[in-house]
Residue frames as a rotation matrix with the C-alpha (Angstrom) as fourth column:
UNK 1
0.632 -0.592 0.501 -31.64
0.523 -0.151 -0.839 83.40
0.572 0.792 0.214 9.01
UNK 2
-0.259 -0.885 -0.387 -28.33
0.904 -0.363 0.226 84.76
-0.340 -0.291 0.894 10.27
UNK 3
0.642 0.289 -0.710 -28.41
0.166 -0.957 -0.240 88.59
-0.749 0.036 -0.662 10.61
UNK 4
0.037 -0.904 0.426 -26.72
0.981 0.115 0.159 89.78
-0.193 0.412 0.891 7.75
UNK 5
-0.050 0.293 -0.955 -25.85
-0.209 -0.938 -0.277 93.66
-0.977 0.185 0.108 5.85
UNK 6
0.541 0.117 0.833 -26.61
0.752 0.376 -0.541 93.85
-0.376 0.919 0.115 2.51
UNK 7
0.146 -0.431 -0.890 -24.19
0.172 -0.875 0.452 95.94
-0.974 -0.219 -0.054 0.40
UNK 8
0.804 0.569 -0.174 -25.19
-0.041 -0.239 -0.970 97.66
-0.593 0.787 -0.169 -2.94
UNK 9
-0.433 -0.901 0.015 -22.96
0.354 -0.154 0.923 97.33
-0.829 0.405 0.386 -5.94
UNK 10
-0.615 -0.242 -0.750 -22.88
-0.614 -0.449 0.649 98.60
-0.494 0.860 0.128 -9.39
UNK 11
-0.569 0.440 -0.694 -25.58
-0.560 0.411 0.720 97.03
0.602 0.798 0.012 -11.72
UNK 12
0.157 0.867 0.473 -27.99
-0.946 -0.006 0.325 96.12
0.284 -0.498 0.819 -8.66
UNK 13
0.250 -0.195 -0.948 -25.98
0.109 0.979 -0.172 93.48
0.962 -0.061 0.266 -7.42
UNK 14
0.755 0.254 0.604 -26.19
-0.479 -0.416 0.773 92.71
0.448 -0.873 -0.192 -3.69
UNK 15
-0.423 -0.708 -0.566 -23.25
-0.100 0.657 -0.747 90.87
0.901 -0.259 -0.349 -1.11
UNK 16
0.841 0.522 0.139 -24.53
-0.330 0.293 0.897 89.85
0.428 -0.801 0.419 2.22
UNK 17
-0.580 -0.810 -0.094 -21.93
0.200 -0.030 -0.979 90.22
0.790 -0.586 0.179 5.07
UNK 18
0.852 0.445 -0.276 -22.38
0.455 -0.368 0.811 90.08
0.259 -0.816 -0.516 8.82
UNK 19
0.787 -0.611 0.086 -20.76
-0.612 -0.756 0.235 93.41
-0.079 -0.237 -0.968 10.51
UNK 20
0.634 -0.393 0.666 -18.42
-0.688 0.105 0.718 91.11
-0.352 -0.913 -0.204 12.23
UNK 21
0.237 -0.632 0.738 -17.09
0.714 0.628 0.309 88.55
-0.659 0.453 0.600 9.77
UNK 22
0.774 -0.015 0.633 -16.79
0.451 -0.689 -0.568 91.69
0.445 0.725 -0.527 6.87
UNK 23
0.691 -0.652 0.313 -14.51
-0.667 -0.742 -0.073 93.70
0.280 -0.158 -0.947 9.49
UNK 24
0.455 -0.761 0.463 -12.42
-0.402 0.289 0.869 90.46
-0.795 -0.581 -0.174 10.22
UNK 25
0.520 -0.331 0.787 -11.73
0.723 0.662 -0.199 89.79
-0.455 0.672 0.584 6.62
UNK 26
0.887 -0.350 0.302 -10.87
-0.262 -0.919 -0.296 93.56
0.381 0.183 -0.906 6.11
UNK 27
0.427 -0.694 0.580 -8.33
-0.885 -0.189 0.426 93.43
-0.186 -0.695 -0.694 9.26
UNK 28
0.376 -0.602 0.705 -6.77
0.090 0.781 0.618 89.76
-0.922 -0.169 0.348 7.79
UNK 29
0.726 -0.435 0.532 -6.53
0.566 -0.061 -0.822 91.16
0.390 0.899 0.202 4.11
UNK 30
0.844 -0.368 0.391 -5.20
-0.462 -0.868 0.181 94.41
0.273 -0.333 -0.902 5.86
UNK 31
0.598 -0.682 0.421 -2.66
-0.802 -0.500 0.328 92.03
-0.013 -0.534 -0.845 7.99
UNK 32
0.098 -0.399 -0.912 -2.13
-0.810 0.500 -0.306 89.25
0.578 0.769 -0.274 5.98
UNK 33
-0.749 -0.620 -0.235 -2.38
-0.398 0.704 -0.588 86.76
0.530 -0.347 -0.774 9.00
UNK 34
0.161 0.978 -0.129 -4.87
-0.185 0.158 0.970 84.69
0.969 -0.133 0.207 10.70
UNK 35
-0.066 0.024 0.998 -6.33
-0.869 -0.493 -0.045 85.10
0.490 -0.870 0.053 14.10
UNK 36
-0.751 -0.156 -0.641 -5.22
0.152 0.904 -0.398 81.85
0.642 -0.397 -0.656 15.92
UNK 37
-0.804 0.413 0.428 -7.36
-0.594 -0.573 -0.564 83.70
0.012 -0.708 0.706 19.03
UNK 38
-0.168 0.929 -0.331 -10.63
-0.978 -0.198 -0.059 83.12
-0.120 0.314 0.942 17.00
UNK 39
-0.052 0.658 -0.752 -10.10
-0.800 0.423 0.425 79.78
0.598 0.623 0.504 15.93
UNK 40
-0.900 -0.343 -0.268 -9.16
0.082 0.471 -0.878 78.50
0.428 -0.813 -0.396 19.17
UNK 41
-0.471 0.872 -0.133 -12.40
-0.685 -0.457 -0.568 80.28
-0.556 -0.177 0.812 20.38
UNK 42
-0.003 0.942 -0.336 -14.25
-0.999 -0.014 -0.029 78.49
-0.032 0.336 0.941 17.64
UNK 43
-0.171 -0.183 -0.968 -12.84
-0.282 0.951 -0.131 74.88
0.944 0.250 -0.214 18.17
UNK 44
-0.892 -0.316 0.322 -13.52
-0.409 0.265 -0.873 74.91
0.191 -0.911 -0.366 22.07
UNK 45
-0.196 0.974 0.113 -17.17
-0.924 -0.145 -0.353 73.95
-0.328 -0.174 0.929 21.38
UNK 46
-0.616 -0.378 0.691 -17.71
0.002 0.876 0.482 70.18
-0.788 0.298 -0.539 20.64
UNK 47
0.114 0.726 0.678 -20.54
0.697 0.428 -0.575 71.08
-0.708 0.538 -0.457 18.30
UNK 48
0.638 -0.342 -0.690 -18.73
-0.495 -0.869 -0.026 73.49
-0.590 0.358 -0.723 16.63
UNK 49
-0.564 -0.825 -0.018 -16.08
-0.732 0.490 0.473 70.73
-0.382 0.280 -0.881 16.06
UNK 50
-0.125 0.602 0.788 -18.96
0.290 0.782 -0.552 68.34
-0.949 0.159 -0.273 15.38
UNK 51
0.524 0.748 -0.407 -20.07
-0.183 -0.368 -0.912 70.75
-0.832 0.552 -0.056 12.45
UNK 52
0.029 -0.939 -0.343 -16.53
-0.917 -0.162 0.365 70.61
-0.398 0.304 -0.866 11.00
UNK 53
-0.597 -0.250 0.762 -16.41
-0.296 0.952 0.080 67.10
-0.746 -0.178 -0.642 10.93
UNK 54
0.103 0.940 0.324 -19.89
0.142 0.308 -0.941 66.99
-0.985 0.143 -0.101 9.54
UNK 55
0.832 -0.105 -0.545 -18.63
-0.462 -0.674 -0.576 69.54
-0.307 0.731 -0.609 6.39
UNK 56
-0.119 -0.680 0.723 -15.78
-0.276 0.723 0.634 66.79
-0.954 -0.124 -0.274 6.31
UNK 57
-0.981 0.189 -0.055 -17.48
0.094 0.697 0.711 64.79
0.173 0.692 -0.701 4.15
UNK 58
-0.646 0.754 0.116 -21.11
-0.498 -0.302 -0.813 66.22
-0.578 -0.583 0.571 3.52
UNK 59
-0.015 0.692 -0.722 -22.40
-0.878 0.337 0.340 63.82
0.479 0.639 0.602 0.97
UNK 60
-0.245 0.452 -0.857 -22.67
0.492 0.820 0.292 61.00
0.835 -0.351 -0.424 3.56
UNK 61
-0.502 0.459 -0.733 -24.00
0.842 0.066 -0.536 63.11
-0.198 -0.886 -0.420 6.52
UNK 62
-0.570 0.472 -0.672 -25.97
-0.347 -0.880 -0.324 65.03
-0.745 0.048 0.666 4.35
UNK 63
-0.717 -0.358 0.598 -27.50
0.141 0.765 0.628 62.84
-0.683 0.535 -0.498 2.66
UNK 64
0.114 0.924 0.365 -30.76
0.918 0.042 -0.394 64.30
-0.380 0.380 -0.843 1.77
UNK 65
-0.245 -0.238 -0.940 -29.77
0.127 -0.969 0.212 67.58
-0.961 -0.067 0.267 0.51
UNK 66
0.781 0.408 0.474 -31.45
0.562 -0.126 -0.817 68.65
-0.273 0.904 -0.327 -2.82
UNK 67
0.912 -0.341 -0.227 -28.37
-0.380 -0.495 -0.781 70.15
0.154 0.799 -0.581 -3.98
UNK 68
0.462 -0.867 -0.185 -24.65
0.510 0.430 -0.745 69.30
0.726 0.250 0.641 -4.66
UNK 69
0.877 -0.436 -0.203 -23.34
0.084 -0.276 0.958 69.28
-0.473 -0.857 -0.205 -0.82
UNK 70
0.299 -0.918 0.260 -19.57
0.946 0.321 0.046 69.25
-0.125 0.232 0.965 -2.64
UNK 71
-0.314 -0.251 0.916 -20.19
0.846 -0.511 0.150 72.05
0.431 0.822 0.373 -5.02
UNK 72
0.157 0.369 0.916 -22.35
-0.022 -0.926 0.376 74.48
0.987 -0.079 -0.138 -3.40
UNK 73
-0.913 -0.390 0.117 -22.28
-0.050 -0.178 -0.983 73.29
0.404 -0.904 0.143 0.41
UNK 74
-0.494 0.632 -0.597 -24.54
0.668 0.716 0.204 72.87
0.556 -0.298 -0.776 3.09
UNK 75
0.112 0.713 0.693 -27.62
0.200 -0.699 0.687 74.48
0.973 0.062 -0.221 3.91
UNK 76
-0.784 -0.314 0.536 -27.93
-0.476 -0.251 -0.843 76.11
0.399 -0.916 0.047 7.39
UNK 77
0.513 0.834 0.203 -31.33
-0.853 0.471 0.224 74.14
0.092 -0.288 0.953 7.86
UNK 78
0.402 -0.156 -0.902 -29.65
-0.257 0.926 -0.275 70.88
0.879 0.343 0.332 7.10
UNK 79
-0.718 -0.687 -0.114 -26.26
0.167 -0.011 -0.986 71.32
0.676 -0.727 0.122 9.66
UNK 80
-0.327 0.681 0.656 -29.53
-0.906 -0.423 -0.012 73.17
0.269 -0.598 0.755 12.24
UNK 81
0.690 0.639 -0.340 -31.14
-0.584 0.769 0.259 69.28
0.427 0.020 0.904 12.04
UNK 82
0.438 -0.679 -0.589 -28.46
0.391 0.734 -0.556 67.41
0.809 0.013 0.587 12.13
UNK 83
-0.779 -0.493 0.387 -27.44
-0.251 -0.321 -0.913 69.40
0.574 -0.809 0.127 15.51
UNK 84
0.085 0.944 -0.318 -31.17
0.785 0.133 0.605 69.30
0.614 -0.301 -0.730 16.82
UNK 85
-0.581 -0.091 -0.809 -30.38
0.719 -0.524 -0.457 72.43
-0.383 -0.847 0.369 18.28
UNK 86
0.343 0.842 -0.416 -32.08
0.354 -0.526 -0.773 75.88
-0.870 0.118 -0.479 17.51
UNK 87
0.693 -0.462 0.554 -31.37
0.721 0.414 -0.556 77.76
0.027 0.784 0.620 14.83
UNK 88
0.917 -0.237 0.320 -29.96
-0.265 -0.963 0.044 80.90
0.297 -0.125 -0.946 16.14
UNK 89
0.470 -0.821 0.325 -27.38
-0.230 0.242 0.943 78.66
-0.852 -0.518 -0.075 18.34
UNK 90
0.571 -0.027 0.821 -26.71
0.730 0.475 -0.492 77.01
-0.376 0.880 0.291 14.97
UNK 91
0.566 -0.175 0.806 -26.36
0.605 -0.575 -0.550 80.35
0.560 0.799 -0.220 12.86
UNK 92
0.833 -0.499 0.238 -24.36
-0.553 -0.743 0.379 81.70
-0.012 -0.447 -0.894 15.69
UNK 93
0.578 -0.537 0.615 -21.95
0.131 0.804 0.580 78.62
-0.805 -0.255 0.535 15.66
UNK 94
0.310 -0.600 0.737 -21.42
0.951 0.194 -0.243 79.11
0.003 0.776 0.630 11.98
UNK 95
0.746 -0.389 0.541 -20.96
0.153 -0.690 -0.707 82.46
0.649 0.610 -0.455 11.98
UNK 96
0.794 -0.586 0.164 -17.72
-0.293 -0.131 0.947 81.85
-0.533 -0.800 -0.276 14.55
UNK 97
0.365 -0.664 0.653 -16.61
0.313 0.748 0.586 79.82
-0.877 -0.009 0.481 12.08
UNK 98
0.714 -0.044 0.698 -16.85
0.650 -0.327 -0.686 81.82
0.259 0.944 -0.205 9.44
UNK 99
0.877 -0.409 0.251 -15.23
-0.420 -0.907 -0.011 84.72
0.233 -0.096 -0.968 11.27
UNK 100
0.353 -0.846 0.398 -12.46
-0.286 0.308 0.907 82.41
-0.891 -0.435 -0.133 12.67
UNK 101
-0.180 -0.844 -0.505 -11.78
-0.880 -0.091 0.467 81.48
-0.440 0.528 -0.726 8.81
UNK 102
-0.429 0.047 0.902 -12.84
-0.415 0.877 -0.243 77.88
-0.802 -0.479 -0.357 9.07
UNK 103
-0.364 0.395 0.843 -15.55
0.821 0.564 0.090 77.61
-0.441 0.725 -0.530 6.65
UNK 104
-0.934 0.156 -0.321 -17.37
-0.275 -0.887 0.370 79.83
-0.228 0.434 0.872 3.78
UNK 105
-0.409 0.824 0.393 -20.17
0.578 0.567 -0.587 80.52
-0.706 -0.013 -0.708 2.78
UNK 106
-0.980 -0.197 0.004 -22.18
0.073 -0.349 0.934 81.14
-0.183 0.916 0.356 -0.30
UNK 107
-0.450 0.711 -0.541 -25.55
-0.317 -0.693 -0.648 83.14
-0.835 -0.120 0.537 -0.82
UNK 108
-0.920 0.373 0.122 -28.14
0.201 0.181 0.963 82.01
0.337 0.910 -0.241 -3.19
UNK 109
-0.173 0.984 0.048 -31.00
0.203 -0.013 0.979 83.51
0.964 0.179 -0.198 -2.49
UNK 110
0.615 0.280 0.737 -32.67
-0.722 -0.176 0.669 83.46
0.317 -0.944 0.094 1.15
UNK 111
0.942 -0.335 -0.017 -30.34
0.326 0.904 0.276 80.36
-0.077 -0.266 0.961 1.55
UNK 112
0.596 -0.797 0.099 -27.02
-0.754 -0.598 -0.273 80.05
0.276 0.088 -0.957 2.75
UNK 113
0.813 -0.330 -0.479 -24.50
0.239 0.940 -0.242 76.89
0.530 0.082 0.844 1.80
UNK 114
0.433 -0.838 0.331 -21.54
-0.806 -0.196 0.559 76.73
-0.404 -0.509 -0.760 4.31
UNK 115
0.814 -0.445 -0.373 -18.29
0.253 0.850 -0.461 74.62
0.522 0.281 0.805 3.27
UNK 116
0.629 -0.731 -0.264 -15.19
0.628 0.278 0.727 73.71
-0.458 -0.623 0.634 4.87
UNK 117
0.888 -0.419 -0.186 -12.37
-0.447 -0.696 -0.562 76.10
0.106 0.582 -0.806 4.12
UNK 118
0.909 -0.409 -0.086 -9.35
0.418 0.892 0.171 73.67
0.007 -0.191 0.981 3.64
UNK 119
-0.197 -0.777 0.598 -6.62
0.341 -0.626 -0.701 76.24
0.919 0.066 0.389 2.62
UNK 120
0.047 -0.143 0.989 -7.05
-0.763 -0.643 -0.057 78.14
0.644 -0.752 -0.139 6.24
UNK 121
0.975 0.214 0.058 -7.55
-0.194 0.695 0.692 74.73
0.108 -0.686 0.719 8.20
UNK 122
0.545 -0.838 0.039 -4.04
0.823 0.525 -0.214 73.37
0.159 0.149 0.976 6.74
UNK 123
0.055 -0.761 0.647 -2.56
0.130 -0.637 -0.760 76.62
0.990 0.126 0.063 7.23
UNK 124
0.308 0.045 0.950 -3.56
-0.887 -0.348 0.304 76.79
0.345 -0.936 -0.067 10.87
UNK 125
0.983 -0.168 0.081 -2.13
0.116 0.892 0.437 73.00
-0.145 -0.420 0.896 11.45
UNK 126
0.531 -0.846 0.051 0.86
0.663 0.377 -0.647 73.52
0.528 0.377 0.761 10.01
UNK 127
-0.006 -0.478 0.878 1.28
-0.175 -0.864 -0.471 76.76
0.984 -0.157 -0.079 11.73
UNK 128
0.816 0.492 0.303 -0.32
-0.456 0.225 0.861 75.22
0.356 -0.841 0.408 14.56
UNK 129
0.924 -0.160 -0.348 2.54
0.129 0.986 -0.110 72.56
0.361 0.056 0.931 14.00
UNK 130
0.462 -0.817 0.345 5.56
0.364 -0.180 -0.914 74.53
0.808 0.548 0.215 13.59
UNK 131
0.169 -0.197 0.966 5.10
-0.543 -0.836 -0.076 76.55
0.822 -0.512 -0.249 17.09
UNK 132
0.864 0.359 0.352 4.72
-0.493 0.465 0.735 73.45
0.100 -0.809 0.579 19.46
C-alpha cells in the first residue's frame, strides 16, 4: 500500500492523503494553476505513460477486475500486474501522477481505485497547445 496520512473528521470519518499530493492540491487550489513542471516530470517515464494509456480504456486492459473499472477505477494490484513491476515502483508511479494532476484516486477500504483525470489532461493539451 502507498504510504498514506489519515485525517480525522467530524462523525469518525477518515480521508487518506499522502503529505505530498495533499500539499500540492492545497498550493493549486491556493493558485488556481497547474504545475506543467510535475506533469512533464510524470510523462518522462514510458511506464508512467504506459499506465495512462492503460486507464485510457480500462475495461479492455483490465479485464478481470471484480469491480466497475469505469465507475470506481482501477485497483493498484491490477495496474502493479499489468506492469510486472514491484509494487512500491508502481505506487510510487501513481502517486506522481496523482500529484502531477493526471489521475485520481478513490479509497474504499484498504484498496485504492486510480482513474484518469480528463478535465486536467485536456487542460494541460490545450494549454500545452496554445504556448508552442
Amino acid at each position: 500500500m502507498c504510504s498514506v496520512k489519515n485525517i480525522q473528521l467530524k462523525r469518525g470519518k477518515k480521508l487518506f492523503f499522502s503529505k505530498r499530493v495533499l500539499t500540492y492540491r492545497i498550493n493549486s487550489i491556493y493558485n488556481n494553476t497547474m504545475n506543467e513542471k510535475l506533469i512533464f516530470k510524470a510523462l518522462a517515464n514510458d511506464t508512467r505513460r504506459q499506465i495512462l494509456a492503460w486507464l485510457k480504456d480500462p475495461k479492455q486492459h483490465f479485464p478481470s477486475a471484480q469491480s466497475d473499472v469505469i465507475r470506481d477505477g482501477v485497483c493498484c494490484g491490477l495496474i502493479q500486474q499489468k506492469a510486472g513491476l514491484a509494487q512500491s515502483t508502481v505506487c510510487h508511479y501513481l502517486g506522481l501522477l496523482e500529484q502531477a494532476g493526471l489521475v485520481t484516486t478513490t479509497r474504499s477500504g484498504q484498496w485504492t481505485f486510480y482513474k484518469r483525470n480528463e478535465v486536467e489532461i485536456a487542460r494541460f493539451i490545450a494549454k500545452l497547445a496554445a504556448s508552442l
